[in-house]
VOPAGU-2260 file (C-alpha; in pm, 1 decimal, decimal comma):
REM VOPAGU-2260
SITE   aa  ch    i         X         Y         Z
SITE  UNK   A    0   12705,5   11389,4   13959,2
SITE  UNK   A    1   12653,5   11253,1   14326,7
SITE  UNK   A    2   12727,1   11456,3   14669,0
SITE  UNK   A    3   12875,7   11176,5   14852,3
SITE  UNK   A    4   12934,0   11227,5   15250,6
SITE  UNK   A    5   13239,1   11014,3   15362,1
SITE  UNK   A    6   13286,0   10971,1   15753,6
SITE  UNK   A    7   13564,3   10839,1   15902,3
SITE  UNK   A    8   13713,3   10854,6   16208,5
SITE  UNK   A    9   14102,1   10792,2   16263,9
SITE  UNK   A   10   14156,4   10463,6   16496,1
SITE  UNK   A   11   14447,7   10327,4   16347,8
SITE  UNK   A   12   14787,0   10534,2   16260,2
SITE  UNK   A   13   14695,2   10670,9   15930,9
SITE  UNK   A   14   14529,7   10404,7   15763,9
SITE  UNK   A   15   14156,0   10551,9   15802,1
SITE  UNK   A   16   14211,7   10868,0   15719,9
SITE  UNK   A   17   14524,1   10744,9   15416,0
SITE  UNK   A   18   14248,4   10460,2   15239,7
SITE  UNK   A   19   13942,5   10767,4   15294,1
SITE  UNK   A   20   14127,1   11030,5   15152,4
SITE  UNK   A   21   14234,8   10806,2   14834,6
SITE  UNK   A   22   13842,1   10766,9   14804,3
SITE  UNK   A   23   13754,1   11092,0   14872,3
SITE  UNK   A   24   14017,3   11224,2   14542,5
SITE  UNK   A   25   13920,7   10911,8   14312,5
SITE  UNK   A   26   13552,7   11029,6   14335,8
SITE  UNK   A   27   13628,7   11372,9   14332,7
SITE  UNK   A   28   13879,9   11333,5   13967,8
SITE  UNK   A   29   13541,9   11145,1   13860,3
SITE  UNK   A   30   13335,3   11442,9   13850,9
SITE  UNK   A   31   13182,4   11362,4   14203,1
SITE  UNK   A   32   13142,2   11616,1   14490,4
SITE  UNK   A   33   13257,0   11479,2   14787,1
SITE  UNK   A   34   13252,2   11600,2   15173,6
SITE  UNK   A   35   13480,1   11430,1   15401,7
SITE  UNK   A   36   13398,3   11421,4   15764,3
SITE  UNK   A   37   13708,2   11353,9   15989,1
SITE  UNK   A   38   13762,9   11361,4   16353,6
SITE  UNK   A   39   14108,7   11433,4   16291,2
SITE  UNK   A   40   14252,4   11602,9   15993,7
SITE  UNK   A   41   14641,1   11686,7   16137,5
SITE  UNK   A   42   14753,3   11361,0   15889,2
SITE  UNK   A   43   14662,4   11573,5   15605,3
SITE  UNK   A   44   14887,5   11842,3   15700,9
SITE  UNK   A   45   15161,8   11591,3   15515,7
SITE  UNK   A   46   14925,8   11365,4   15325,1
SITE  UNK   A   47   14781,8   11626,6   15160,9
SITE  UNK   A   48   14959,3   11970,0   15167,1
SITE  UNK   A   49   14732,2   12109,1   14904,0
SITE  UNK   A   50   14439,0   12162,0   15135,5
SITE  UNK   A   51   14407,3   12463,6   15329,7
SITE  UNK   A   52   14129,7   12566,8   15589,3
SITE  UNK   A   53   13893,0   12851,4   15491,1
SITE  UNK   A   54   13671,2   13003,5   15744,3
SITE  UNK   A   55   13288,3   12953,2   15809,6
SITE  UNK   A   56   13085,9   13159,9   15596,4
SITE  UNK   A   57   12765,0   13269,5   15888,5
SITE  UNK   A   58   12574,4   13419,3   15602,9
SITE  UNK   A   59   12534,7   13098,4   15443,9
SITE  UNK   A   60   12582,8   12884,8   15703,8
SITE  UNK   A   61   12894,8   12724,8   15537,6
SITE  UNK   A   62   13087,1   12517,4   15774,9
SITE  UNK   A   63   13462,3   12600,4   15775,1
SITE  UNK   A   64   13619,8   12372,7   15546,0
SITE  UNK   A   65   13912,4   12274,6   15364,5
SITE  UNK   A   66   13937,9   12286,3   15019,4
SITE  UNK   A   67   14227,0   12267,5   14751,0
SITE  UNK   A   68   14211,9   11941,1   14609,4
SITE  UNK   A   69   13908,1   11895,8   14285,8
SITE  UNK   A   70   13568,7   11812,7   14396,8
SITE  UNK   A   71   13674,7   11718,5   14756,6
SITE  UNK   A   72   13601,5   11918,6   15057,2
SITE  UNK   A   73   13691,1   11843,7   15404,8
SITE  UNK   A   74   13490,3   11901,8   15679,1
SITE  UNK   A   75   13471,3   11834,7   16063,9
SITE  UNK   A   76   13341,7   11536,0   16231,5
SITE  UNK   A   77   13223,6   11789,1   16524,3
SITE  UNK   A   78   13030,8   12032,0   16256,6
SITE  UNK   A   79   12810,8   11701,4   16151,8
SITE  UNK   A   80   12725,8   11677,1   16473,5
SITE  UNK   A   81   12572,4   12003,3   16527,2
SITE  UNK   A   82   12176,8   11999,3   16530,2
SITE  UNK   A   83   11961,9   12169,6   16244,0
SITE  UNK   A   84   11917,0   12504,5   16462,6
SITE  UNK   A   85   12303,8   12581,9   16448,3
SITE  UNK   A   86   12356,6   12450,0   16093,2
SITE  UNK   A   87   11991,4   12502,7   15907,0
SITE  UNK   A   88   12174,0   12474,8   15563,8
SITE  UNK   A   89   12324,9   12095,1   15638,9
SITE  UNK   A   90   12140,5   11844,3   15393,1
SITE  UNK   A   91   12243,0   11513,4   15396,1
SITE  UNK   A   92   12425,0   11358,7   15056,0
SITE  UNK   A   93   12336,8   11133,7   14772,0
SITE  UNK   A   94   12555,1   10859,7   14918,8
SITE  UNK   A   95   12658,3   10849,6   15302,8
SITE  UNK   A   96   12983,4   10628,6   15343,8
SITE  UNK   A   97   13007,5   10462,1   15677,6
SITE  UNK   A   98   13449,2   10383,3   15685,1
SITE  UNK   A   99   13504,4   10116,0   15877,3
SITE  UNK   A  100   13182,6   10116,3   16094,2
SITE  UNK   A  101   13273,4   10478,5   16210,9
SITE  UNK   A  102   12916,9   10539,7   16309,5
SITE  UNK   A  103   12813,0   10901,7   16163,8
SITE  UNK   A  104   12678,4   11137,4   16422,8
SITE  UNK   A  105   12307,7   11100,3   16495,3
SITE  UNK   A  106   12234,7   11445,8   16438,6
SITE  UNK   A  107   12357,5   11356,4   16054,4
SITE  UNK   A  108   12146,5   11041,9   16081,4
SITE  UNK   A  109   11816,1   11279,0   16154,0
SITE  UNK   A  110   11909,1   11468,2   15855,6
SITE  UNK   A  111   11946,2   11124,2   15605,1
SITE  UNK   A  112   11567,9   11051,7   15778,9
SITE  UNK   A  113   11468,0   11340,1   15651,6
SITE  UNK   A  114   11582,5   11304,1   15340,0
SITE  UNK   A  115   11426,1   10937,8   15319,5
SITE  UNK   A  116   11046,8   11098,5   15448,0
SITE  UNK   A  117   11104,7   11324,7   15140,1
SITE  UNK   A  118   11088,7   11042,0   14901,5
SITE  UNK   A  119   11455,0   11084,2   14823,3
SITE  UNK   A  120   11690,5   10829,2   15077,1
SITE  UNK   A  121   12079,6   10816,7   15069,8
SITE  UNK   A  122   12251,4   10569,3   14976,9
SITE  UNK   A  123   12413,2   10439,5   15311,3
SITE  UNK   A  124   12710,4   10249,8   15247,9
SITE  UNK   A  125   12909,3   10112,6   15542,7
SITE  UNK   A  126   13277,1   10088,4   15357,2
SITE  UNK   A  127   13423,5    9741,3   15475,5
SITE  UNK   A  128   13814,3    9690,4   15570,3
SITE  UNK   A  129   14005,6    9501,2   15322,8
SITE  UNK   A  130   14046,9    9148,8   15340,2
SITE  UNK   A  131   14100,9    8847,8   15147,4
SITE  UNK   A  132   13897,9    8590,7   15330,3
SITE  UNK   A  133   13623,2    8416,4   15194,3
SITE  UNK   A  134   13336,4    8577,5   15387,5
SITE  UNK   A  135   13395,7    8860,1   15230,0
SITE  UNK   A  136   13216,8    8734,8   14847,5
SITE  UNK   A  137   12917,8    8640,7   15082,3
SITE  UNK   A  138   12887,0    8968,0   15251,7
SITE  UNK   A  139   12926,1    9158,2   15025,2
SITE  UNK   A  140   12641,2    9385,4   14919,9
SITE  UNK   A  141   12447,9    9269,0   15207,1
SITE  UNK   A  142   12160,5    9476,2   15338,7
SITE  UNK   A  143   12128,0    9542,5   15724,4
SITE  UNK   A  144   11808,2    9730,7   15844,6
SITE  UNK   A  145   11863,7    9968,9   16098,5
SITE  UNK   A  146   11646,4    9840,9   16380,1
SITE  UNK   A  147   11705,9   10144,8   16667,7
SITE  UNK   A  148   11857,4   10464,4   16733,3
SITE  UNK   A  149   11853,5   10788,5   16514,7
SITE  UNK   A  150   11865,4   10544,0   16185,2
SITE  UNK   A  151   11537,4   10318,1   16277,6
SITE  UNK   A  152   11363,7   10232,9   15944,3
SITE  UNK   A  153   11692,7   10313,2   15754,8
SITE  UNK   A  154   11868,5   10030,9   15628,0
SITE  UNK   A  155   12273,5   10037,2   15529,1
SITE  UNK   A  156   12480,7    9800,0   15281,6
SITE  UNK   A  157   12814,4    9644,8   15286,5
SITE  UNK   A  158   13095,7    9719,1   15063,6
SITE  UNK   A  159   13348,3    9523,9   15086,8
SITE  UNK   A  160   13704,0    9534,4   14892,0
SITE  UNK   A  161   13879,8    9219,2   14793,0
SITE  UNK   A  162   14095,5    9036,5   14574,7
SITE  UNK   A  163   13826,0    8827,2   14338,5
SITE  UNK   A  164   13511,1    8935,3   14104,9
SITE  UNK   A  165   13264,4    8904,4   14375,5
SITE  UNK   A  166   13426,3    9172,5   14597,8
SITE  UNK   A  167   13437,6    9530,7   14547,2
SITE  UNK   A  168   13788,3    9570,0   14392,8
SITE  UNK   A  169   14081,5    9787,3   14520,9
SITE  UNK   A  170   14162,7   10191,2   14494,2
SITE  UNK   A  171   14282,0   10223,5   14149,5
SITE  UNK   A  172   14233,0   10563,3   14000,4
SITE  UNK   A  173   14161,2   10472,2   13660,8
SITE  UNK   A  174   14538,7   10595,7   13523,9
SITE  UNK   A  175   14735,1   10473,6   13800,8
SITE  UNK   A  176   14947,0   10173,6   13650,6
SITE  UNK   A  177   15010,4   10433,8   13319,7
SITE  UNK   A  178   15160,6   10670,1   13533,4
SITE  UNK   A  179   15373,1   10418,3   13645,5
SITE  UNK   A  180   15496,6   10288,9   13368,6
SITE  UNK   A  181   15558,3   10618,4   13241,8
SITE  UNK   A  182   15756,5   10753,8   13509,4
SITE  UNK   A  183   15981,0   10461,4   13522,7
SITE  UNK   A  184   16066,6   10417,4   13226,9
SITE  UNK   A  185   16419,0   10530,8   13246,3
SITE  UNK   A  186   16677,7   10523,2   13524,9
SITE  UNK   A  187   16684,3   10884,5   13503,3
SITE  UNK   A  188   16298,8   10918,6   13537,5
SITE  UNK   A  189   16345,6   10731,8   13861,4
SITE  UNK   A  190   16696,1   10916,0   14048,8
SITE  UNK   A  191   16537,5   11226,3   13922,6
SITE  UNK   A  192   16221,9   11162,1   14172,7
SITE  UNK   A  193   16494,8   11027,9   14452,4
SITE  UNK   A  194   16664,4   11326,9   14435,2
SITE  UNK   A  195   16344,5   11540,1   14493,2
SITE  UNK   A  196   16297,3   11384,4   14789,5
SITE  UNK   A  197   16664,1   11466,1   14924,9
SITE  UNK   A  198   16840,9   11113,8   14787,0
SITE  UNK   A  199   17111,7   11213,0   14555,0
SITE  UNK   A  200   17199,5   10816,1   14439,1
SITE  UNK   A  201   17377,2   10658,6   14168,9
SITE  UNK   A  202   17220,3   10405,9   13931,6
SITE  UNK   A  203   17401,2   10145,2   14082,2
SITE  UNK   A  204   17178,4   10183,7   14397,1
SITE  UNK   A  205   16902,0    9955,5   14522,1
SITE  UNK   A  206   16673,8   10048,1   14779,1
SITE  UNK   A  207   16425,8    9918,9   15050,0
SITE  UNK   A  208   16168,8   10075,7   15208,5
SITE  UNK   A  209   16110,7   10005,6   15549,0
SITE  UNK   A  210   15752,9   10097,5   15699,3
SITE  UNK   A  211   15631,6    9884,2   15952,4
SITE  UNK   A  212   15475,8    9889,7   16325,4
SITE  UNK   A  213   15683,6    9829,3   16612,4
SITE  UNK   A  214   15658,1    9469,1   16637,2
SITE  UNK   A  215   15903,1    9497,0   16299,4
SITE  UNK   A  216   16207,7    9256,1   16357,4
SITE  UNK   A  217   16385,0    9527,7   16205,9
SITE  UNK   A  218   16715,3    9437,7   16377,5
SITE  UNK   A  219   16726,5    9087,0   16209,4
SITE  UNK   A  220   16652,2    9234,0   15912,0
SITE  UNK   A  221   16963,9    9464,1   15928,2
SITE  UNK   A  222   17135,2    9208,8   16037,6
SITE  UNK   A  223   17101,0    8973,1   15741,3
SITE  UNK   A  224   17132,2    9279,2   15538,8
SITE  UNK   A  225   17475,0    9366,5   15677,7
SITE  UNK   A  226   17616,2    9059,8   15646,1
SITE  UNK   A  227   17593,8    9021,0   16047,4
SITE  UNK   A  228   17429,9    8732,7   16085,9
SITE  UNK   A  229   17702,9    8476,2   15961,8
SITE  UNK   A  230   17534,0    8527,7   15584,0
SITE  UNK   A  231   17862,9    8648,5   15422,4
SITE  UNK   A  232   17746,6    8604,7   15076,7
SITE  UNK   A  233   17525,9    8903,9   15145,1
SITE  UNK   A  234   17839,2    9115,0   15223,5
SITE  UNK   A  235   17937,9    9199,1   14864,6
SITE  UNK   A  236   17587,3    9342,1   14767,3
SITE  UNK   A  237   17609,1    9587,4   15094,6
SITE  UNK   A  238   17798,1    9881,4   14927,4
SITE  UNK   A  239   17527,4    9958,4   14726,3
SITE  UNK   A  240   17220,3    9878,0   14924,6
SITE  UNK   A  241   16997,1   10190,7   15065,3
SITE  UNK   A  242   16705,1   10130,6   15321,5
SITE  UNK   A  243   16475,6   10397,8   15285,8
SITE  UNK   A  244   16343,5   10464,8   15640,9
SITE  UNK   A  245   15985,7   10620,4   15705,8
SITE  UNK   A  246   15858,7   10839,8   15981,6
SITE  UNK   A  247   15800,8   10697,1   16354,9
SITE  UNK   A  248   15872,5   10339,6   16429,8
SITE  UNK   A  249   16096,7   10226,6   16088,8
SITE  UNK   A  250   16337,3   10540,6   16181,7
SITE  UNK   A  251   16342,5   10492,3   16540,4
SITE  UNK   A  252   16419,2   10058,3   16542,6
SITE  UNK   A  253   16684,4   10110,6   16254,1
SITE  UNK   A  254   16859,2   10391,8   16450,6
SITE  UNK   A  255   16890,0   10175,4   16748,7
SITE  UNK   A  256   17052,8    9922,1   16569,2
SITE  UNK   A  257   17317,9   10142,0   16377,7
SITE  UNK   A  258   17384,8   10269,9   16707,6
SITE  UNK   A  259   17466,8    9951,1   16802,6
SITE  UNK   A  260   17659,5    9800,0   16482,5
SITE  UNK   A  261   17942,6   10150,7   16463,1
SITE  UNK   A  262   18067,7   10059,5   16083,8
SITE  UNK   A  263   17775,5    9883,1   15935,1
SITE  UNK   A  264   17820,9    9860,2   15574,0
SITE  UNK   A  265   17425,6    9955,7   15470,2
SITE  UNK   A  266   17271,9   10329,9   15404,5
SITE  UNK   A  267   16998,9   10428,9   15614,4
SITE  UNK   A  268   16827,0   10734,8   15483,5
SITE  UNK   A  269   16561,6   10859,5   15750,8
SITE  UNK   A  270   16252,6   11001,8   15552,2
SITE  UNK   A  271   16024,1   11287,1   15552,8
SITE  UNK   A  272   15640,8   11243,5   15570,0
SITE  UNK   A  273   15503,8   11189,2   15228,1
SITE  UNK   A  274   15231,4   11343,5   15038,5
SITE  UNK   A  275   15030,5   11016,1   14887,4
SITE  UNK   A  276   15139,7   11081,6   14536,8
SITE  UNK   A  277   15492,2   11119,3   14615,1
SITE  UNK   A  278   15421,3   10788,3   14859,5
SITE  UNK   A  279   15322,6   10585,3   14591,7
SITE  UNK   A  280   15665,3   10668,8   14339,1
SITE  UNK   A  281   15873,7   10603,7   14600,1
SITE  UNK   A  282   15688,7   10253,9   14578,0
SITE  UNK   A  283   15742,3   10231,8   14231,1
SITE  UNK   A  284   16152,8   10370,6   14231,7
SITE  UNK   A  285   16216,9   10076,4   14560,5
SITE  UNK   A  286   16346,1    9733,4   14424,6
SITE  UNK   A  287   16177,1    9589,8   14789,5
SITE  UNK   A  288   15914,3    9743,5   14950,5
SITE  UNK   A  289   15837,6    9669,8   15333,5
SITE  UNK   A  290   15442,7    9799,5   15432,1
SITE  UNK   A  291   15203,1    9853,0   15685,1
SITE  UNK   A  292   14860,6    9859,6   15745,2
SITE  UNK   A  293   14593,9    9876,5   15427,5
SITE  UNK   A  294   14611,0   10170,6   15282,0
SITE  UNK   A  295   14977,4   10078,8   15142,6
SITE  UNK   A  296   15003,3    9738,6   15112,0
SITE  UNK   A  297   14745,5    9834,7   14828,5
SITE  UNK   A  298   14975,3   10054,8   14674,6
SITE  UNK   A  299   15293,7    9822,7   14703,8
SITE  UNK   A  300   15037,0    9571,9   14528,0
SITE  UNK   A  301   15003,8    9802,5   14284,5
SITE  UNK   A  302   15371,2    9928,4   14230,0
SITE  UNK   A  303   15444,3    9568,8   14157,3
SITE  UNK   A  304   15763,1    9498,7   14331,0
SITE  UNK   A  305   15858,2    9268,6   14536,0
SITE  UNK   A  306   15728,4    9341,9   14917,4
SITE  UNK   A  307   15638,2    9253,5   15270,6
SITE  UNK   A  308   15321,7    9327,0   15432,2
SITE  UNK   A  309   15371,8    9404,0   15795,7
SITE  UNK   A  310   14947,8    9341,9   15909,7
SITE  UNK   A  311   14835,0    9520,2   16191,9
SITE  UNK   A  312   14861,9    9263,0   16505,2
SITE  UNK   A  313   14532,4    9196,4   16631,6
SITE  UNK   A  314   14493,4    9063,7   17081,7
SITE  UNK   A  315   14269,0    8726,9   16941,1
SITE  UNK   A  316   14534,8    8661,8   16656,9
SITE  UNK   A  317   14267,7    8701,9   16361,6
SITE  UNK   A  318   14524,2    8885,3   16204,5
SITE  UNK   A  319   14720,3    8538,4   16084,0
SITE  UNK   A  320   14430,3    8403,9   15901,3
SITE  UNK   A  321   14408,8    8711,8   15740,4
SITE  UNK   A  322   14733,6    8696,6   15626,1
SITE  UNK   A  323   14767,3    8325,1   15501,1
SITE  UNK   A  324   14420,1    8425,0   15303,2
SITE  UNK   A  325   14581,8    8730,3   15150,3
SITE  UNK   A  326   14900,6    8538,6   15088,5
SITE  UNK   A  327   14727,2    8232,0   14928,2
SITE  UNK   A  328   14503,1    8482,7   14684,6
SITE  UNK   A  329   14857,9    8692,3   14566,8
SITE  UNK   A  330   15097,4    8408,5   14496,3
SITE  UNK   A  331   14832,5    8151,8   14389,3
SITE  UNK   A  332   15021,3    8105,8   14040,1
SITE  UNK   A  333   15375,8    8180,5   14147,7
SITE  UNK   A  334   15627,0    7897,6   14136,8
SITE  UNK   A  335   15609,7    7679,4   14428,1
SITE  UNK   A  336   15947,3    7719,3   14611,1
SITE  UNK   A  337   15907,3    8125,7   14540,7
SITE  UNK   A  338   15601,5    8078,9   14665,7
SITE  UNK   A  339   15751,2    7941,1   15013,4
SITE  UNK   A  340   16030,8    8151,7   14996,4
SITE  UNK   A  341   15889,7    8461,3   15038,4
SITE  UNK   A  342   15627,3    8327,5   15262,8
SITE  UNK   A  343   15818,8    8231,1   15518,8
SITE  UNK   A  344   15924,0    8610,6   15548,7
SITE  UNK   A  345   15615,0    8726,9   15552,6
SITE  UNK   A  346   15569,7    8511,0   15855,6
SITE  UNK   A  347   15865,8    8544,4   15998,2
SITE  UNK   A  348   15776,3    9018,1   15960,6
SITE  UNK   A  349   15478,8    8897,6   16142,9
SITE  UNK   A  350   15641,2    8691,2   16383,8
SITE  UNK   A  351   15453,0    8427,1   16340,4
SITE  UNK   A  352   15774,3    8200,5   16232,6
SITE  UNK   A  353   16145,6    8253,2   16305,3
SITE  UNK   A  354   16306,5    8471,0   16036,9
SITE  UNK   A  355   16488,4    8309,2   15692,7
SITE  UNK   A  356   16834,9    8352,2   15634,0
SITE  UNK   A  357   16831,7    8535,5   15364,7
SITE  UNK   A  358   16591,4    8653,0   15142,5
SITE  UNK   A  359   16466,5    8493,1   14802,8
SITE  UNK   A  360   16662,4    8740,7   14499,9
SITE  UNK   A  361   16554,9    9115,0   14467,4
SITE  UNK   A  362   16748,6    9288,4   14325,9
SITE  UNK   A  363   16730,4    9181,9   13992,8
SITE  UNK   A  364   16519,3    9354,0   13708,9
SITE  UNK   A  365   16459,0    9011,9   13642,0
SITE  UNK   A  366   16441,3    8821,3   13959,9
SITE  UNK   A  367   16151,7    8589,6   14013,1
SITE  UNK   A  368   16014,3    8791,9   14274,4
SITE  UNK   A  369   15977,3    9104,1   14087,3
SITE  UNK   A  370   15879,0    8899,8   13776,8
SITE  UNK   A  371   15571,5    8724,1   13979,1
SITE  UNK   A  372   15468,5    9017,1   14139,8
SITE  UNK   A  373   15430,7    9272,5   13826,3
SITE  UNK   A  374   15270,8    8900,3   13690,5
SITE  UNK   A  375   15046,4    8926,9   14035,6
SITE  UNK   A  376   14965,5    9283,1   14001,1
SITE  UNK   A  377   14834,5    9288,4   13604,4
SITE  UNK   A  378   14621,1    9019,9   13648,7
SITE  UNK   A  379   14486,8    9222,3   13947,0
SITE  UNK   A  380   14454,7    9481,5   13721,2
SITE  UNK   A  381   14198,0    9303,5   13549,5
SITE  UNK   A  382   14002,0    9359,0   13805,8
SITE  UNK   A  383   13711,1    9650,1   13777,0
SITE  UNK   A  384   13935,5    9901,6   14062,1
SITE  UNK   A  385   13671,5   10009,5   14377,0
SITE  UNK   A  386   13595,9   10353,3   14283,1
SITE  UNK   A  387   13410,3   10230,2   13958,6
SITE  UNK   A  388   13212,7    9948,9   14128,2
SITE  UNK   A  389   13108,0   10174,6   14430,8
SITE  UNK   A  390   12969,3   10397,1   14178,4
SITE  UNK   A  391   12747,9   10170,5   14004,5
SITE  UNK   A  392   12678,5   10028,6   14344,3
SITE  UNK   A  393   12524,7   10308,8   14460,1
SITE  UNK   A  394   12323,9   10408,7   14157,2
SITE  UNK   A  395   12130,6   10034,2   14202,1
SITE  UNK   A  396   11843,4   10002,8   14450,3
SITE  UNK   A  397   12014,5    9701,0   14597,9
C-alpha cells in the first residue's frame, strides 16, 4: 500500500475535479490511501454525497478533511500550502500526482525535497489530459527534470491516457463493464433505475441524453427530432422519444426551444445533478448518449451505446484535430458508410460541418450503431484500464 497525493485544481466545469475523483476511488477500492488536494470541492457536494467534512484535529495536527468514501480523503488545496511551522505533521506521499499540470503548492514541493534528501523521493507524476493523437505513445513516460523553483533537482514523469498499448489506458475500475451487464440485463433492471431518478417510463421508451457546452446546436437537434425540420419520417418515432436533459446549459438551450415550438411532440425531462455512479447507469439505461468534456465521454465509451462527444472548443482550434484523431482510433473497424454517418454528426455537434438530416438508426437493440460501438468498447476493454498501469508505473524507477 502507497499514500498517493492527488492535486488538482478545477479549470474546466467539472471535468478536473469528475476524471480526479474517479482516480482518487479506483486507487482507494485498490487498497491505496489516497489524499486529494482540491481548490474547490463544492462539485462533490453532488458528485459525491457520501463525503462529509470533519474538523481539524490541533492535537495532531490533522487538517480538516473529508472523508466517507474507502481509502480516499479529501483535503484542501490551501492546507498544502501552509508551511511546516503551521502543519509540522504534513509529509509528503509515496506518489505525488500533478492533474493536468495543476502545479502543487511549493510549500508541498519543499516537503517532496525533503523526502528525496532522506533517501526516499516521491514518485511525481504529472497526470496528462486524454487524447488520441499520436504524440501521446511518444510522450508518454517521459522524464522532465525540474530545473528551478521549489522542485530544482526533482524530476517529474508523464502519464498519459490513450486509446492504444503504448498509452496509459482509460479509468476502468476493474468490475465496471460486469456491473453493467448485470444491471441491464432486463428491461425491468433498467426502468427500475429510471424511476429512482424521478422517470416513471414505459418499456416502449427510448431516451437521449443531452450534456453538452453551450456551443450545442441543440435547437437543430430538436428540430430533426420533432419532425420540424421537413424530416417527416422522424414524426412517427416522436411519441415515444425522451431527451434526458442535464444540469446548466443542456436544460437551459432545450427550454428555449420548447418555449418556442408550443406542442412539440418530444419529452424533455430536466435532470438533477448526479452522483458518478448513478451518472454512469443513466449511460448505460440511454439508447443515445450526447457528452461533454473527458471525464464522460470515457464513460459513454464505456457504456457502449451509441453517442456524441461534444469536445471542449479550444481559441487556436486544436480541438478539431483532436477530434478527427479520437474519431479515426473509435470507428477504425466500423463499416464505412456508418463510419461517415455518424461522423458527420460529430462534426456537425462541434460545428465544424453543417448538421445531417437525420441521424444514422438508434434505436434499435440491434442497430449498427449500437452494434459497432459495444464492438468498439470490448475491444477497448482489452486494454490494461489506467488505474492498473499507473500503479505499476509508479512502483518502476523509470
Amino acid at each position: 500500500m502507497m499514500l498517493w497525493d492527488v492535486f488538482c485544481r478545477v479549470i474546466d466545469n467539472f471535468g478536473d475535479i469528475g476524471v480526479c475523483w474517479r482516480l482518487a476511488c479506483d486507487l482507494g477500492q485498490r487498497g491505496q490511501q489516497v489524499r486529494l488536494w482540491v481548490d474547490d470541492a463544492s462539485a462533490l457536494n453532488w458528485m459525491a454525497p457520501q463525503v462529509q467534512w470533519m474538523p481539524a484535529d490541533d492535537a495532531t495536527w490533522r487538517l480538516p478533511a473529508g472523508l466517507g468514501q474507502p481509502g480516499v480523503t479529501v483535503l484542501k488545496w490551501s492546507d498544502a500550502q501552509k508551511p511546516a511551522i503551521e502543519s509540522p505533521g504534513l509529509r509528503a506521499g509515496d506518489v505525488v500526482v500533478e492533474a493536468f499540470g495543476c502545479d502543487p503548492p511549493d510549500a508541498f514541493i519543499v516537503r517532496m525535497q525533503r523526502r528525496a534528501a532522506q533517501g526516499q523521493p516521491a514518485q511525481w507524476v504529472n497526470l496528462e489530459y486524454l487524447s488520441a493523437e499520436d504524440y501521446v505513445e511518444r510522450s508518454h513516460g517521459l522524464r522532465s527534470p525540474v530545473w528551478s523553483g521549489a522542485g530544482a533537482g526533482l524530476s517529474k514523469r508523464f502519464f498519459y491516457p490513450g486509446f492504444t498499448p503504448a498509452t496509459g489506458g482509460l479509468l476502468r475500475e476493474p468490475d465496471l463493464i460486469q456491473r453493467r451487464r448485470a444491471e441491464t440485463a432486463s428491461p425491468a433492471q433498467r426502468l427500475a433505475f429510471l424511476k429512482q431518478i424521478g422517470l416513471d417510463l414505459g418499456d416502449e421508451a427510448k431516451l437521449i441524453l443531452l450534456f453538452c457546452y453551450e456551443s450545442a446546436p441543440v435547437t437543430e437537434l430538436l428540430d430533426r427530432l420533432a419532425g420540424l425540420a421537413g424530416l417527416a419520417q422522424l414524426a412517427p418515432q416522436t411519441p415515444h422519444t425522451h431527451v434526458l436533459l442535464t444540469p446548466g446549459h443542456a436544460t437551459t438551450l432545450a427550454t428555449d426551444w420548447a418555449h418556442a415550438h408550443p406542442g412539440h411532440p418530444l419529452h424533455l425531462h430536466p435532470l438533477p445533478a448526479l452522483p458518478q455512479d448513478d451518472f454512469d447507469r443513466l449511460l448505460w439505461c440511454c439508447d443515445l448518449n450526447l457528452v461533454r468534456g473527458e471525464d464522460s465521454a470515457v464513460r459513454a465509451l464505456w457504456a457502449g451505446r451509441p453517442h456524441i462527444w461534444h469536445i471542449y472548443e479550444q481559441d487556436d482550434g486544436v480541438h478539431a484535430g483532436k477530434l478527427d484523431a479520437f474519431m479515426a482510433r473509435w470507428m477504425v473497424d466500423w463499416p464505412a458508410d456508418l463510419r461517415a454517418q455518424v461522423r458527420d454528426w460529430w462534426l456537425a455537434w462541434n460545428r465544424l460541418a453543417p448538421m445531417p438530416e437525420t441521424l444514422p438508426s438508434w434505436q434499435a437493440n440491434d442497430a449498427p450503431w449500437r452494434q459497432n460501438s459495444e464492438n468498439a468498447r470490448d475491444h477497448l476493454a482489452l486494454q490494461q484500464d489506467l488505474a492498473s498501469q499507473l500503479l505499476t508505473f509508479v512502483s518502476s524507477s523509470g
